[in-house]
Every structure is written in structure tokens, then in C-alpha cells.
N, C-alpha and C positions, 0 to 999 in steps of 0.2 A: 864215188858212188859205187855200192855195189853191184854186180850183175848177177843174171839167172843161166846158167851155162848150161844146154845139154855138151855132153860129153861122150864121144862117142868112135867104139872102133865098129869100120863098115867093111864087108867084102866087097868085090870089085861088081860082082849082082845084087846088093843092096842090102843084104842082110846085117846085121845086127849081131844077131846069134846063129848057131848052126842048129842042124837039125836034134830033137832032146835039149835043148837049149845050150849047147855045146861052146865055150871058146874056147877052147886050146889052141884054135887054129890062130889064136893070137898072143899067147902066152908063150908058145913054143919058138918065137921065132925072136932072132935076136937083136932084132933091131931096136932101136931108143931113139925115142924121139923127144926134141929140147922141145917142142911144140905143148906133149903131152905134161914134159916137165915142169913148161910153164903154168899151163891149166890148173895144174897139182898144187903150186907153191902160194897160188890167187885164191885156192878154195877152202874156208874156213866152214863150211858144214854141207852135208850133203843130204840132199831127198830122194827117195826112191819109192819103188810101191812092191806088193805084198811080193810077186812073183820073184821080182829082183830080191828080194830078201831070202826067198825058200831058195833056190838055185846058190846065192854066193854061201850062205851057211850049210848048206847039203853039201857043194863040191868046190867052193874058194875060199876057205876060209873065213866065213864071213866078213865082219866088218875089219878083223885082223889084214884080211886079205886087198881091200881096195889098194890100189893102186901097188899093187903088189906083197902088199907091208908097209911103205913109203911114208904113208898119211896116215896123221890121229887126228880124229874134230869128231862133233856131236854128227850123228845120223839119224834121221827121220826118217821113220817107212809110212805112209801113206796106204791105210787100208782099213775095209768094214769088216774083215775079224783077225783080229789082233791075237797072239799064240797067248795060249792059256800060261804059259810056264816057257818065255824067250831065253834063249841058250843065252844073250849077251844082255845084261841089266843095262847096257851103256846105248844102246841105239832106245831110240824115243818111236814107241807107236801114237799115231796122229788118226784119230777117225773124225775128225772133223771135213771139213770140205776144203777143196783142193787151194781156193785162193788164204785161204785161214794158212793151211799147212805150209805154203810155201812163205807166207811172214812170219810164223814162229822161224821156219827154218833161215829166213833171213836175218832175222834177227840173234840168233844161234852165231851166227857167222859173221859178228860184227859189222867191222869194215871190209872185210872179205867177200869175197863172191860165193856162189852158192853152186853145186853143181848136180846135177837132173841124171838120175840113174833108172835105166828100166827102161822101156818103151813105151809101155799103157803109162803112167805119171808122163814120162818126155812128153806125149803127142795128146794127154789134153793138156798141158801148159802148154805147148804150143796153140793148139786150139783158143784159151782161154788168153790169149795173148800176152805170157808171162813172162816169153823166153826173149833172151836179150840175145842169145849169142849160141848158134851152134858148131861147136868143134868138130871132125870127123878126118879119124886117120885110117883111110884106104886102104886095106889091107890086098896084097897080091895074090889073091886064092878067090875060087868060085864054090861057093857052097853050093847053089843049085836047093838048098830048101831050107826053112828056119824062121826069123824072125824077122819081117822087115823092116828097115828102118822107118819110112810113116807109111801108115796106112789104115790114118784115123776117116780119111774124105773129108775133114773138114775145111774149112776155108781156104782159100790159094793163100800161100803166104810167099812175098818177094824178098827175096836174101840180098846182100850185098857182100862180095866175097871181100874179105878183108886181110886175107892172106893165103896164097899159097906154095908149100914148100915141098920139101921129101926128108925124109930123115931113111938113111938107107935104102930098103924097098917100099918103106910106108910112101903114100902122099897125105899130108895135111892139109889141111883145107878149115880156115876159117870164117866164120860167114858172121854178119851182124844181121838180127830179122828185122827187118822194115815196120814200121806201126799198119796200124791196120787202113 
């Protein structure tokens, strides 16, 4: 059965992203993790929402760029205005609503898992109680301003930690979310 993965690198202050929506503070650094590895080789389509899409195509090479280059599968952005003229014909705009979007994108991905890119899409499936399983490799650096990782206030949700490791300076941290 497949899963719904957020995926996710976090500073040591909780952020997501840095300040401008900045990661290099995790692309720069050379550490590899068989954690992320894994997540990578599980996940046959991916969902994101609009901002994650304007940021990785602006300065990561968009959809070329996930996972450094690493991964090819179908991608789904998640949003009420979809670009008039998208730089990549291969990622799918979804304006439908959020529980819709994430069963095409399930379905995209076979028997594969699915993995939750962005913050606003990650934290209403979380909300909307989608997510099966959150990853997050701790990054050793203090941004001090950015994006944090939840901070929808919606419902307390209990994790059950299912792994944790370190791959060089990272820590991993795997969690399964609890039903509601």
C-alpha cells in the first residue's frame, strides 16, 4: 500500500526554508543521507503547491532539479492559478481540491508512494488528515527567519517516531502520523 510522505529538510530552529525562500544551506553541504535515499527510490509521483513550484523553477531547476537531478516521475502542483504558458509541459496543474489532487497524484504513482513538497500543500494534508508519514533531515545550521515547518494551528496531530538516525551531520527522523 502506498503512502503519503511529507519530505522534508528542517534547520535546527524549525524552518523549512530560509529567509527569500533560500535552501542552499542544504544543498551546499556534503553530507548524504541513505534515509533521503530511501524516500527517493519509494516515490513514484510527487505533489506540491504553487509557491514550491515558482521558487524550484526560478532557482532549482525545477522539476529537473528535485532530488538533486536523481528522480524522474509525474509531478503535480496544486493551485487556483495555474501559469498561462508552464516552462515544463511534464508537471501536471491540479485546481481541483486538495483531497481530489492528492488521488490523481496517488494514482500517478502506482504502487509507489507519494511525496508532499512545499509547506502550504504539506500542512493542509496534514490538516486534512492525508499524511502517512513525515521524514525530516535536521539540518545543523540556525536560520533564525524563513519558512516554518507547520504552522497551519490546525489540529494536534501525535507522531510515532519510527526511526531515528544521522547520516554525517544530518539527523533523520522518521515519524508515522497517528489517525485522528
Amino acid at each position: 500500500m502506498s503512502k503519503v510522505i511529507w519530505h522534508v529538510a528542517m534547520s535546527v530552529d524549525g524552518f523549512i526554508a530560509g529567509p527569500d525562500d533560500t535552501m542552499d544551506w542544504i544543498s551546499e553541504r556534503e553530507d548524504h543521507s541513505a534515509v533521503a535515499d530511501d524516500v527517493m527510490s519509494s516515490v513514484g509521483a510527487i505533489l506540491g503547491g504553487r509557491r514550491w513550484y515558482d521558487v524550484a523553477t526560478e532557482r532549482y531547476d525545477g522539476r529537473a532539479g528535485i532530488y538533486g537531478g536523481a528522480w524522474s516521475g509525474p509531478v503535480f502542483v496544486l493551485t487556483h492559478r495555474p501559469p498561462e504558458n508552464p516552462e515544463d509541459d511534464e508537471i501536471t496543474f491540479l485546481t481541483t481540491g486538495l483531497q481530489d489532487a492528492v488521488a490523481e497524484t496517488v494514482a500517478a504513482a502506482g504502487d509507489k508512494d507519494i511525496a508532499i513538497f512545499g509547506a502550504n500543500v504539506a500542512q493542509q494534508c496534514l490538516e486534512a488528515g492525508l499524511i502517512d508519514e513525515i521524514v525530516i533531515h535536521v539540518v545543523p545550521v540556525l536560520l533564525g527567519d524563513g519558512v516554518r515547518l507547520n504552522t497551519s494551528g490546525g489540529p494536534r496531530r501525535e507522531l510515532v517516531r519510527t526511526h531515528l538516525g544521522e547520516s554525517g551531520q544530518f539527523t533523520d527522523l522518521r515519524f508515522a502520523v497517528s489517525a485522528r
